[in-house]
C-alpha positions in Angstrom: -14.0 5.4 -6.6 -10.3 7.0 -7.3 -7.1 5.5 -5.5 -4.3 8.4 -5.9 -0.8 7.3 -4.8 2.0 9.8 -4.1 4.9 10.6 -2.6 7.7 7.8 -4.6 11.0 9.0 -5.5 14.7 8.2 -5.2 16.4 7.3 -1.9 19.7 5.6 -0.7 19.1 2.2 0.9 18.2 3.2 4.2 16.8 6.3 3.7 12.7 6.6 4.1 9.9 7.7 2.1 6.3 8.1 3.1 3.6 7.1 0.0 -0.1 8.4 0.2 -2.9 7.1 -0.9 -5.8 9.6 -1.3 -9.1 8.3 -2.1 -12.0 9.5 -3.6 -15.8 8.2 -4.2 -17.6 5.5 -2.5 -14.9 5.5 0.6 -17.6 4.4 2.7 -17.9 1.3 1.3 -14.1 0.3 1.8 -13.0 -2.5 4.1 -9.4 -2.8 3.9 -6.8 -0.7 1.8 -3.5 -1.9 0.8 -0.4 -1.8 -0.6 1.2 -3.4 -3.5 4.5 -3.5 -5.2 5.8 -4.4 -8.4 9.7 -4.9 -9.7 10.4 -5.4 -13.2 9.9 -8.5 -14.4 8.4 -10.0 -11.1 4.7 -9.9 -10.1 2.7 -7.7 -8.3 3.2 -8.8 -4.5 1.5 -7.6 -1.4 3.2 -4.9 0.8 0.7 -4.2 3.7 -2.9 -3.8 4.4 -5.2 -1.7 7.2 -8.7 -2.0 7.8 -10.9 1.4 6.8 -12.6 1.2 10.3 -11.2 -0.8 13.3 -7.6 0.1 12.2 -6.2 -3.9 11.8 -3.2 -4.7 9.7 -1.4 -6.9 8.2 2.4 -6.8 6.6 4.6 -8.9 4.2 7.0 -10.6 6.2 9.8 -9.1 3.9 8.4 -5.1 5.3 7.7 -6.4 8.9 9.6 -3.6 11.5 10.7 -1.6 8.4 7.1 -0.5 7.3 4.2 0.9 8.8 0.8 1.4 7.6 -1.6 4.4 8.6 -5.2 5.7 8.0 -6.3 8.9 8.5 -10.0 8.7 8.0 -10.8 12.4 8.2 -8.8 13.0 4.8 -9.4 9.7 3.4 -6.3 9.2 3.1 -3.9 5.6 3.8 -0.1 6.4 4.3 2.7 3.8 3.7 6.1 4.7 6.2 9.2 3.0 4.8 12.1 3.4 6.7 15.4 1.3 6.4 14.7 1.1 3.1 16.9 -1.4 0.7 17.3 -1.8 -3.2 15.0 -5.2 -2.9 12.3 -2.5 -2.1 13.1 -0.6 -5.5 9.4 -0.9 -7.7 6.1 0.5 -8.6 3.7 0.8 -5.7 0.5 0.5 -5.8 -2.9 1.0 -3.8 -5.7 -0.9 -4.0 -9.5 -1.4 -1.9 -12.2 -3.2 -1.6 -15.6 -3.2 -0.1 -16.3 -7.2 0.1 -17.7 -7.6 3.8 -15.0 -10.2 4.9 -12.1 -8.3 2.9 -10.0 -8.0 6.1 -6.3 -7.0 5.3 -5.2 -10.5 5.7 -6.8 -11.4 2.7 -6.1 -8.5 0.5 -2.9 -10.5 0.0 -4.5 -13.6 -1.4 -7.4 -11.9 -3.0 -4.8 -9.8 -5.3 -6.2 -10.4 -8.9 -9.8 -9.8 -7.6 -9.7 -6.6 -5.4 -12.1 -4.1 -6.7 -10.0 -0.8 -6.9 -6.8 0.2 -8.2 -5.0 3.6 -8.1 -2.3 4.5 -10.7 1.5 3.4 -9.4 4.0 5.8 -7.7 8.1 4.6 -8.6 9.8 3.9 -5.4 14.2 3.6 -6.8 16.3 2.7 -3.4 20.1 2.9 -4.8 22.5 0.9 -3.0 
């Protein structure tokens, strides 16, 4: 399996970006797909998650009506909206999925330092 995030860059605070994460391999065995973030010097925290099937999400309460997460199974591919976006949003995002069977995408945030695949970061720079 290969995660392959795109589509970071540098935006004024409330601008949007859109990241992609194309996947590769195995993608039938997924069960949720989700989206990380990491600032310098903090840890990696959970973003959002969807469910590869039924479509479920689940959101950090600090992206809640500012982000929205997407699948499009045909390409399998997971998109990450960001609107209104803010210089507390400025890091390194990441994608990451798994294929335990009860990996829904409220638990990708607690399961962080066991989810099976990674894909490499994409910089996300909000300036103020």
């Amino acid at each position: 399996v290969q995660l392959q995030a795109s589509g970071g860059g540098l935006v004024q605070a409330g601008g949007s970006l859109r990241l992609a994460c194309a996947a590769s391999g195995r993608t039938f065995s997924f069960q949720s797909v989700g989206w990380f973030r990491q600032a310098p010097g903090k840890e990696r925290e959970f973003v959002a998650a969807i469910s590869w099937s039924g479509g479920s999400t689940s959101y950090a309460d600090s992206v809640k009506g500012r982000f929205t997460i997407s699948r499009d199974n045909a390409k399998n591919t997971v998109y990450l909206q960001m609107n209104s976006l803010k210089p507390e949003d400025t890091a390194v995002y990441y994608c990451a999925a798994d294929s335990a069977p009860l990996r829904t995408p409220a638990t990708m945030a607690t399961m962080r330092d066991i989810l099976e695949y990674w894909g490499q970061g994409t910089q996300v720079t909000v300036s103020s």
